[in-house]
N, CA, C and O of each residue as an XYZ file, in Angstrom:
692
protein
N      -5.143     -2.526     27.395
C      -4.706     -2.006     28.678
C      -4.057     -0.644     28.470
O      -3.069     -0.476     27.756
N      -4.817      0.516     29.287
C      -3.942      1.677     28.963
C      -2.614      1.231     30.410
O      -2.733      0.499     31.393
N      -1.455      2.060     29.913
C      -0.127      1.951     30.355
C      -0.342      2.123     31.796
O       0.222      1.273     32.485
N      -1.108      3.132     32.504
C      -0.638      3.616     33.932
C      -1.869      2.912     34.708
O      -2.080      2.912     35.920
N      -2.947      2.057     33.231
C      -3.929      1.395     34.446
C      -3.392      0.741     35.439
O      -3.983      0.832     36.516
N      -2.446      0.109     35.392
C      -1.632     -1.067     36.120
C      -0.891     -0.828     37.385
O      -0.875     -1.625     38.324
N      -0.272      0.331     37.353
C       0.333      0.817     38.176
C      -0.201      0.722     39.569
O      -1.403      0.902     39.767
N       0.713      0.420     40.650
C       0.109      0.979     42.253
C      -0.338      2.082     42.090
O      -0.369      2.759     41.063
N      -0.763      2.338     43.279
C      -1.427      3.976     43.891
C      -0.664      4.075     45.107
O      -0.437      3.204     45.947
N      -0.368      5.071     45.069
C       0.097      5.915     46.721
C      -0.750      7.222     46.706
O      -1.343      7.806     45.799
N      -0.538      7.563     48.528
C      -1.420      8.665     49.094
C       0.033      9.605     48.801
O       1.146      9.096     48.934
N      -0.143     10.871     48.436
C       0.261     11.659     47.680
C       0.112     13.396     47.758
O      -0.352     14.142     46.896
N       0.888     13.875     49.615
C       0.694     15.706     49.380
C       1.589     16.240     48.464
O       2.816     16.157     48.530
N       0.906     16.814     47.574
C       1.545     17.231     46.424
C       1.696     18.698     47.105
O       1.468     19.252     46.029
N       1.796     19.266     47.564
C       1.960     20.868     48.396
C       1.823     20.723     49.761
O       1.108     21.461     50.439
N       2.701     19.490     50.345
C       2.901     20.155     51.659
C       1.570     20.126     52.831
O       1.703     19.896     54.033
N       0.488     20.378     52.227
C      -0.784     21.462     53.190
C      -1.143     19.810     54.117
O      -1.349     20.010     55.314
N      -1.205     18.716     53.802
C      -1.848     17.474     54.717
C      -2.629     16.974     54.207
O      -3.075     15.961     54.747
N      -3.248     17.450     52.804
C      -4.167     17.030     51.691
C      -3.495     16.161     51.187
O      -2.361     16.359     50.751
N      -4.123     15.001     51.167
C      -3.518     13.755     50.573
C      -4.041     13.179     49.687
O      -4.985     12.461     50.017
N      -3.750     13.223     48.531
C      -4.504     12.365     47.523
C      -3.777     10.874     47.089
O      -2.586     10.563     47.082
N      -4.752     10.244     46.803
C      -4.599      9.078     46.313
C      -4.095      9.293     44.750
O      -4.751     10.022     44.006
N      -3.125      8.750     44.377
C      -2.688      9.387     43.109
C      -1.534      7.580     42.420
O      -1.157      6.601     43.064
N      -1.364      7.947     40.899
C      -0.663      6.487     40.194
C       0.408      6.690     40.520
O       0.700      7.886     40.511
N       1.310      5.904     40.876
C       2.464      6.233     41.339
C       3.419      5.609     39.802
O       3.646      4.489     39.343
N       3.736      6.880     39.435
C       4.009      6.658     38.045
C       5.883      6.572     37.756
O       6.465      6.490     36.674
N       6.551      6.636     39.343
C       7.820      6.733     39.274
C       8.213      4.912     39.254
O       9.315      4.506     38.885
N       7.045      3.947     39.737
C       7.398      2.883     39.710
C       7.914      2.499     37.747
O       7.626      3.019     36.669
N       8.920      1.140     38.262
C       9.998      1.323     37.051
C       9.676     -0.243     36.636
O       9.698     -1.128     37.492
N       9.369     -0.513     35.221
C      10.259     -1.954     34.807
C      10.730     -2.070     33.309
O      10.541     -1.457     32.259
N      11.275     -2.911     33.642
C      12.534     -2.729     32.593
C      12.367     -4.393     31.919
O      12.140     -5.445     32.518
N      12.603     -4.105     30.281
C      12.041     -5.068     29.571
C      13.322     -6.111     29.846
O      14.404     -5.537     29.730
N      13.388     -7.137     30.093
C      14.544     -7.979     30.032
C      15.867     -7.837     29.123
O      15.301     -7.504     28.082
N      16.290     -7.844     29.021
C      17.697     -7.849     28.480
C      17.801     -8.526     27.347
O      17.916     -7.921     26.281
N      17.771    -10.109     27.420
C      17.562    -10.734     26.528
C      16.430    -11.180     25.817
O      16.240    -12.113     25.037
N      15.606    -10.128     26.358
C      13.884    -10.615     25.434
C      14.299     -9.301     24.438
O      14.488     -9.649     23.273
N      14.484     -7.750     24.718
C      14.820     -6.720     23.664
C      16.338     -7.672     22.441
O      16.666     -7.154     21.373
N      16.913     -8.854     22.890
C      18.264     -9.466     22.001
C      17.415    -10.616     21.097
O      17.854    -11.068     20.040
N      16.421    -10.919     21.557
C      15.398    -12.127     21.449
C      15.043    -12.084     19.687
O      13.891    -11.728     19.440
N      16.023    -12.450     18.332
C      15.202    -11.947     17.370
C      13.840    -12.410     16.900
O      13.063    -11.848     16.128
N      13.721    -13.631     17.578
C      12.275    -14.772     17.291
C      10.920    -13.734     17.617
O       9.963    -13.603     16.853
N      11.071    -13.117     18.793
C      10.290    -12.124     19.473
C       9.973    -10.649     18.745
O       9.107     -9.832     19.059
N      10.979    -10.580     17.653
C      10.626     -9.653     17.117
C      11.278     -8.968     15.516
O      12.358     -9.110     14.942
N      10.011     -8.184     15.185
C      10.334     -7.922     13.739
C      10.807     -6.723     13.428
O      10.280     -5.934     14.213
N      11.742     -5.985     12.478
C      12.619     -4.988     12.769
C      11.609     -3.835     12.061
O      10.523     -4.345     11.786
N      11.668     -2.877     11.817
C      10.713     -1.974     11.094
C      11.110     -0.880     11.544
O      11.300     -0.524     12.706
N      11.314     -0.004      9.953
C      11.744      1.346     10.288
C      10.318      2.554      9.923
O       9.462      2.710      9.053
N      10.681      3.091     10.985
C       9.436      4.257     11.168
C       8.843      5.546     10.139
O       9.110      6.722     10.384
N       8.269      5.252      9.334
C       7.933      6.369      8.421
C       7.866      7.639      8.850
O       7.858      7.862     10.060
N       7.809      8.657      7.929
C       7.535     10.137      8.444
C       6.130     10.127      8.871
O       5.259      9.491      8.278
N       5.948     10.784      9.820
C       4.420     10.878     10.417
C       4.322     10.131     11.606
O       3.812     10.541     12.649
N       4.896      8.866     11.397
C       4.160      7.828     12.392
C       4.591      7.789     13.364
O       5.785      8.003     13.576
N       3.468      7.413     14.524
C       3.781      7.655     15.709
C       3.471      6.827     16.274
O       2.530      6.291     15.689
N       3.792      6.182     17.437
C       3.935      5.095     18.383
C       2.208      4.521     18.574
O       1.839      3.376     18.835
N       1.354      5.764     18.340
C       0.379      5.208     18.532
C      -0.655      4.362     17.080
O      -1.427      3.405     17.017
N      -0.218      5.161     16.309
C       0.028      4.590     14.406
C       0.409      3.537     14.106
O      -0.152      2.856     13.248
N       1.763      3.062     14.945
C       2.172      1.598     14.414
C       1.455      0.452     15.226
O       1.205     -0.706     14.891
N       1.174      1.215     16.540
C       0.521     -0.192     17.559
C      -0.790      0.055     17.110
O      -1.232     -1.021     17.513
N      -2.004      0.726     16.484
C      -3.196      0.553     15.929
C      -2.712     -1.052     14.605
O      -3.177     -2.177     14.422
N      -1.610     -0.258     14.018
C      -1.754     -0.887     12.568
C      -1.153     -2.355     13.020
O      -1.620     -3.436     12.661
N      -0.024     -2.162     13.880
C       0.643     -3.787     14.297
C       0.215     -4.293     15.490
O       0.376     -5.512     15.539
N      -0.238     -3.846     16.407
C      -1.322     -4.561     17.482
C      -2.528     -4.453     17.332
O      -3.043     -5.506     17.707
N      -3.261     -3.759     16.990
C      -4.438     -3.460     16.747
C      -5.289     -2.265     17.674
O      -6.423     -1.785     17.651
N      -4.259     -2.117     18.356
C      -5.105     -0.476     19.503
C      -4.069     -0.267     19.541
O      -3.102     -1.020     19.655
N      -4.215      1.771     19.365
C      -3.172      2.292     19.488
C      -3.006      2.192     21.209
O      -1.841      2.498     21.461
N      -3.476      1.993     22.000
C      -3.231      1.780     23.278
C      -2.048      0.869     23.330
O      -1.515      0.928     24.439
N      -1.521      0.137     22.594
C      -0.570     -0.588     22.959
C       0.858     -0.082     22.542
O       1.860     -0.777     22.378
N       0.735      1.281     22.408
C       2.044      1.998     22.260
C       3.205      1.988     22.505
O       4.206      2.002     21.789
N       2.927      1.943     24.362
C       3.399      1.603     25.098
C       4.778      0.312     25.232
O       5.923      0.359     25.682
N       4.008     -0.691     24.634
C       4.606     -1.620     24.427
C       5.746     -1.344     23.424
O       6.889     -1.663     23.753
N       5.503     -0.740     22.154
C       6.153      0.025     21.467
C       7.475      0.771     22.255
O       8.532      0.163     22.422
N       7.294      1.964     22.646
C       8.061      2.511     23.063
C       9.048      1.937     24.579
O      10.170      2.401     24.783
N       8.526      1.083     25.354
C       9.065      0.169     26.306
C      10.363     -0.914     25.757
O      11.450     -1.163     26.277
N       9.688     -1.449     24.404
C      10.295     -2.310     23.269
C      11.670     -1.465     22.881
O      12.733     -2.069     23.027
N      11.704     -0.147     22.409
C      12.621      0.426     21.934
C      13.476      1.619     22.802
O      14.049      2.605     22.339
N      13.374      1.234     24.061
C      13.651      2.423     25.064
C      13.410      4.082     24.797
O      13.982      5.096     25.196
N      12.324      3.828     23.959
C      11.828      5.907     23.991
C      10.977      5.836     25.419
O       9.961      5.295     25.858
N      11.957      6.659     25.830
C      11.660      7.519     27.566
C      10.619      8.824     26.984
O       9.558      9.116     27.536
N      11.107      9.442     25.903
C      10.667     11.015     25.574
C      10.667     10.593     24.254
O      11.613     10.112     23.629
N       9.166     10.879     23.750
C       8.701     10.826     22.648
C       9.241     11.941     21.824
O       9.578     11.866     20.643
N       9.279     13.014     22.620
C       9.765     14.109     21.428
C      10.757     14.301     21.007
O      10.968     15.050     20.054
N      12.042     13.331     21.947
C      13.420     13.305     21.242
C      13.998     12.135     21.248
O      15.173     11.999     20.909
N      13.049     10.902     21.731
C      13.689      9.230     21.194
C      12.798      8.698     20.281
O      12.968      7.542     19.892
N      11.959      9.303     19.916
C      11.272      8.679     18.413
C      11.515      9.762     17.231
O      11.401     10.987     17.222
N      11.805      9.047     16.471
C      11.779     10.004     14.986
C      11.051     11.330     14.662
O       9.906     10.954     14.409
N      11.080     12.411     14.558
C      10.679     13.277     14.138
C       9.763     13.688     12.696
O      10.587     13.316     11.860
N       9.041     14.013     12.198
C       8.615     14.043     10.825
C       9.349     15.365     10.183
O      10.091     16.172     10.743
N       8.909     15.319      8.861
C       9.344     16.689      8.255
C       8.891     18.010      9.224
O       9.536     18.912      9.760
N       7.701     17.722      9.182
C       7.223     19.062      9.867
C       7.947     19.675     11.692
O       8.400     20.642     12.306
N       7.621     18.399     11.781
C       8.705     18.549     13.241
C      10.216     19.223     13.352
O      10.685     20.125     14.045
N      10.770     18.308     12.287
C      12.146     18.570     12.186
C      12.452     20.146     11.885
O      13.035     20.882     12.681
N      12.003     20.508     10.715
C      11.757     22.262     10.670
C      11.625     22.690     11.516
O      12.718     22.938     12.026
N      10.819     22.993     12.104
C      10.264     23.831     13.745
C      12.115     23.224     14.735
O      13.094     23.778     15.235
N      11.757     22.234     14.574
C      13.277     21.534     15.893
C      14.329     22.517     15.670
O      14.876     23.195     16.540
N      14.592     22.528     14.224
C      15.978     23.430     13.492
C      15.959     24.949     13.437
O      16.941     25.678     13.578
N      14.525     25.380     13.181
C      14.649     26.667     13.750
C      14.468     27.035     14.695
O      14.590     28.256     14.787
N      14.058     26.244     16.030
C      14.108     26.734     17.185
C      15.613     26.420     17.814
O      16.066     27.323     18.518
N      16.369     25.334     17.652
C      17.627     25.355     18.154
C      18.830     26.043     17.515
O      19.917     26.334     18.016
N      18.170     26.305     15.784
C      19.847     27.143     15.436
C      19.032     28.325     14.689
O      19.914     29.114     14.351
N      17.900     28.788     14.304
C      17.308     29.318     14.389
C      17.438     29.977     12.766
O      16.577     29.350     12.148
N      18.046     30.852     11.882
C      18.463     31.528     10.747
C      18.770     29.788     10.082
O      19.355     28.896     10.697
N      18.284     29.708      8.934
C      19.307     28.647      7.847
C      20.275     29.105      7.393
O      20.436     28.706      6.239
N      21.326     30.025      7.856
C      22.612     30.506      7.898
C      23.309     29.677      9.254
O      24.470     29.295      9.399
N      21.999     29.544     10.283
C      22.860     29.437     11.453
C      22.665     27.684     11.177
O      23.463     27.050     11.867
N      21.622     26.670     10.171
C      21.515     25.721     10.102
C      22.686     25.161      9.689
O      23.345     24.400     10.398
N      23.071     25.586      8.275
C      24.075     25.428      7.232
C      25.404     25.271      8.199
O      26.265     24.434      7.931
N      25.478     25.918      9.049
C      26.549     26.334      9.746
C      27.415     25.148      9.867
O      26.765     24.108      9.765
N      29.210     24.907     10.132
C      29.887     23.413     10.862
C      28.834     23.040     11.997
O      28.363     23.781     12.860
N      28.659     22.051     11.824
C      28.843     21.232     13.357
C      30.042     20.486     14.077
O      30.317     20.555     15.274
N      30.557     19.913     13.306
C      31.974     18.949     13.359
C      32.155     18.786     11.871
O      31.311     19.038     11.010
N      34.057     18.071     11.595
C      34.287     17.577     11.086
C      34.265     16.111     10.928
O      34.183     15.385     11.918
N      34.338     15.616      9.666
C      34.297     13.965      9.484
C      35.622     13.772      8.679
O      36.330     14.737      8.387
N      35.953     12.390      8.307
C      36.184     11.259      7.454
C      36.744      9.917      7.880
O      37.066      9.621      9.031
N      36.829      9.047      6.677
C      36.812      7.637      6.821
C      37.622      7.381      7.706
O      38.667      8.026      7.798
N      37.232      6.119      8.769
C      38.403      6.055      9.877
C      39.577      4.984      8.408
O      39.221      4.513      7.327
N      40.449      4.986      8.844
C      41.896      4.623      7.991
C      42.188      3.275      8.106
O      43.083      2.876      7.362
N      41.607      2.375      8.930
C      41.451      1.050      8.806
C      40.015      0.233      9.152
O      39.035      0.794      9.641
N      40.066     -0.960      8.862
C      39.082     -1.678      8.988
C      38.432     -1.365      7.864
O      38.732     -1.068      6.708
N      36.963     -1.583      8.830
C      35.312     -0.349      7.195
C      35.645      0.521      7.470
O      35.362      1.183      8.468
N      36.720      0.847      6.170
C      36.204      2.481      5.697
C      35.239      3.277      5.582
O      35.442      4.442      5.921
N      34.135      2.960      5.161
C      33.188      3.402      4.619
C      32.216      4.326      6.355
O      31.253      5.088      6.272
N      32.988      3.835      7.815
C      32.320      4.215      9.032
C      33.182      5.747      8.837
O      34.378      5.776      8.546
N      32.390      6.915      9.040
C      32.769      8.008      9.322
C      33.351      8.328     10.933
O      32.620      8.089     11.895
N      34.171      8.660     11.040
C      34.764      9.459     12.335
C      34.923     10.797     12.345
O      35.504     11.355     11.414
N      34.473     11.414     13.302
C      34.563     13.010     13.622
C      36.140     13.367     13.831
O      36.869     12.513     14.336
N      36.620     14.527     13.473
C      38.056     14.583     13.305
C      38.175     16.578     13.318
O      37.351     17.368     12.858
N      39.333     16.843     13.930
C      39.568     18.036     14.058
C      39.419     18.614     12.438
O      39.716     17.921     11.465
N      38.876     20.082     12.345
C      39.138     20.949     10.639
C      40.779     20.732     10.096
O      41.235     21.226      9.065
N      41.249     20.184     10.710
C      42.719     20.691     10.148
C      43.317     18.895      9.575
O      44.306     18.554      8.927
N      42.246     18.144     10.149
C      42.715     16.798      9.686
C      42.415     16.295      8.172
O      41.317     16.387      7.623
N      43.682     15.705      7.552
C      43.669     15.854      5.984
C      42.560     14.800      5.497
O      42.455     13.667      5.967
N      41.684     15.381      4.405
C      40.241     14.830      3.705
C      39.388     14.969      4.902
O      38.660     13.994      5.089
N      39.293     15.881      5.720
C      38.543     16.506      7.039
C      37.265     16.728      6.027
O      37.656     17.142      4.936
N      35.905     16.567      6.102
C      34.278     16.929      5.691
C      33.377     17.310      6.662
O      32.844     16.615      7.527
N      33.202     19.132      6.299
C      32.777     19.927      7.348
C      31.044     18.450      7.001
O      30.820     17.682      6.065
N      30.165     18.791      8.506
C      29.193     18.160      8.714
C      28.089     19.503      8.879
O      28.688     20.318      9.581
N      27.011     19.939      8.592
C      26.408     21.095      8.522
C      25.362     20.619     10.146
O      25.030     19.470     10.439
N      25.143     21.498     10.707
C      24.291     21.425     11.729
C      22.741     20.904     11.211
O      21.995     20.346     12.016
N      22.376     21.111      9.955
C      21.375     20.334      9.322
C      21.582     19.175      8.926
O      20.569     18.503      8.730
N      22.826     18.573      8.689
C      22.962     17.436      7.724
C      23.095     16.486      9.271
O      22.434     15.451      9.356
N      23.849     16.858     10.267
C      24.125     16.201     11.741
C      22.766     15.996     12.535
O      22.646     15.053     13.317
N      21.649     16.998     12.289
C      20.522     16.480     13.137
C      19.550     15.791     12.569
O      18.874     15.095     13.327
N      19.138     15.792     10.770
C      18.809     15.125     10.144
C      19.480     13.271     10.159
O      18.687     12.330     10.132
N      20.781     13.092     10.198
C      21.456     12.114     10.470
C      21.016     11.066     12.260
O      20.907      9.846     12.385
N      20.874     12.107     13.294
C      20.505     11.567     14.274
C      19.285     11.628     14.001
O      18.763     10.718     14.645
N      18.230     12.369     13.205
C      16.749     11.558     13.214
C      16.450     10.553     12.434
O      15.406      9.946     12.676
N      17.503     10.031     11.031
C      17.188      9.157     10.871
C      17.979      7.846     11.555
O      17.701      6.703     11.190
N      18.899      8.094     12.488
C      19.018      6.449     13.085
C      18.127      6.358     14.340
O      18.369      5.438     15.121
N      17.253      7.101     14.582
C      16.341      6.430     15.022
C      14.770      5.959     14.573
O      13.821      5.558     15.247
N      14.973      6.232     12.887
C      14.032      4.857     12.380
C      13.686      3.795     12.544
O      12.530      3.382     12.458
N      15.247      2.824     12.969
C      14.912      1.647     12.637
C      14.975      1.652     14.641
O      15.646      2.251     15.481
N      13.808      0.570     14.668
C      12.880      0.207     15.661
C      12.624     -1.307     15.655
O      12.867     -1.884     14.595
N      12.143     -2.069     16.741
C      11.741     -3.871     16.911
C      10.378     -3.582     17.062
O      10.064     -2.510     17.578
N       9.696     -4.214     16.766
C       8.093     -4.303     17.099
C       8.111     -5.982     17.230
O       8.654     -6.864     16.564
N       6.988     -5.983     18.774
C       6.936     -7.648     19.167
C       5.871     -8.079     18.248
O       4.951     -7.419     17.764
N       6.188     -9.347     18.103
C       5.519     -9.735     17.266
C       4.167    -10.228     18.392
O       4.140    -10.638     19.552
N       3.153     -9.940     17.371
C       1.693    -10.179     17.894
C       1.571    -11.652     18.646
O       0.577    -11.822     19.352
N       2.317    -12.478     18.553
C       2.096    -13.753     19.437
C       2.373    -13.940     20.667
O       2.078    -14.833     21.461
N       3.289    -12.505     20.780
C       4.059    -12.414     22.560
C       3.508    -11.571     22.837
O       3.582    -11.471     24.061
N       2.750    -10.568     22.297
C       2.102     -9.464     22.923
C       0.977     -9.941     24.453
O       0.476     -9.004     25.074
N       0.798    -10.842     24.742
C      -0.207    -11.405     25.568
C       0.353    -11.560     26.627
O      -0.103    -11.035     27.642
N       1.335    -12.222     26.644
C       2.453    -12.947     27.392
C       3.335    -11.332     28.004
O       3.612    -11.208     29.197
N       3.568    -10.569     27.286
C       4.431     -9.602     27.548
C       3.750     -8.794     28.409
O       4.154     -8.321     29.472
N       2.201     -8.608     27.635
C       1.725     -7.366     28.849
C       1.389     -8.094     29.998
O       1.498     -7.389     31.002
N       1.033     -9.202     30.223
C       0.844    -10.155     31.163
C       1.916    -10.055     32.128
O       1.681     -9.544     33.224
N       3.119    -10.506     31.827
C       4.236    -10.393     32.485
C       4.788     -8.062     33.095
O       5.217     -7.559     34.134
N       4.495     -7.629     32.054
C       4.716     -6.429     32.514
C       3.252     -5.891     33.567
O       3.355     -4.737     33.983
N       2.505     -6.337     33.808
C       1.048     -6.053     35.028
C       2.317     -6.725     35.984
O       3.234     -6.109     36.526
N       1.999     -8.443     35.999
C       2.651     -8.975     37.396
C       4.372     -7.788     37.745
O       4.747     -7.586     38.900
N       4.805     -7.448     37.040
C       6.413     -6.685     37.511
C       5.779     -5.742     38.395
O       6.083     -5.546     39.571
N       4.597     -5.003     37.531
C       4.227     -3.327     38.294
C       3.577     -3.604     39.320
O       3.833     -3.007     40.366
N       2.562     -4.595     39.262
C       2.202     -4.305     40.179
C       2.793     -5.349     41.681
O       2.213     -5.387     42.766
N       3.855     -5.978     41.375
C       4.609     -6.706     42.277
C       6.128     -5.997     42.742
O       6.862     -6.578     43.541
């Protein structure tokens, strides 16, 4: 099933003029249950290699990359280009287009260190002037947010039937 086959249709002037097209009405919304994304029976954890892409893992773990979807629905990526992992090659281009010079990469972003009770070992952001303060480099901070979004749920192939089944009846009800 591609993703927007499912969807209603509405008549649709996209400019006003009285020309109406029949068009997917792609603002319709559903939302995976609550406790089926908490569900661990339902699913297996897997962190995302460099390269791979939503349509890569549902070829290799559903068997059509068409079921991407399910993928990214599974793990709330709205925007592929900044809620799924990035590759090397990506990430370069990302870093020089937002800080642009590797002078301006290197650069602070924030300070860190260990919060002082509990796990130590959890970093907290903390003013430069706070004692054992660890500048964070604007490379080392966006590299850090691309890798926590590696780890990812993929449904396991026995609910996949049941799930897209249940996600048709939501859309189109």
């Amino acid at each position: 099933m591609l993703y927007f086959n499912k969807f209603p249709t509405i008549l649709y002037d996209p400019d006003g003029s009285g020309n109406v097209k029949l068009m997917t009405n792609i603002l319709k919304r559903v939302r995976v249950r609550s406790n089926m994304t908490k569900e661990f029976a339902l699913l297996d954890p897997y962190d995302v290699q460099d390269g791979e892409t939503p349509e890569i893992l549902a070829d290799r773990h559903h068997g059509s990359p068409y079921y991407h979807w399910v993928i990214m629905l599974m793990n709330n990526v709205k925007d592929p280009q900044h809620d799924w992992p990035k590759s090397t090659r990506q990430m370069q281009m990302y870093l020089k287009g937002k800080y642009g010079s590797a002078a301006n990469q290197n650069a602070v972003h924030h300070y860190e260190a260990p919060q002082s009770s509990g796990d130590t070992t959890i970093m907290m952001e903390v003013p430069s002037t706070y004692s054992g303060a660890v500048a964070v480099s604007n490379y080392t901070y966006e590299h850090q947010q691309n890798e926590l979004k590696r780890s990812i749920d993929l449904l396991r192939n026995e609910y996949l039937g049941p799930f897209v089944a249940e996600f048709e009846r939501e859309v189109v009800g």
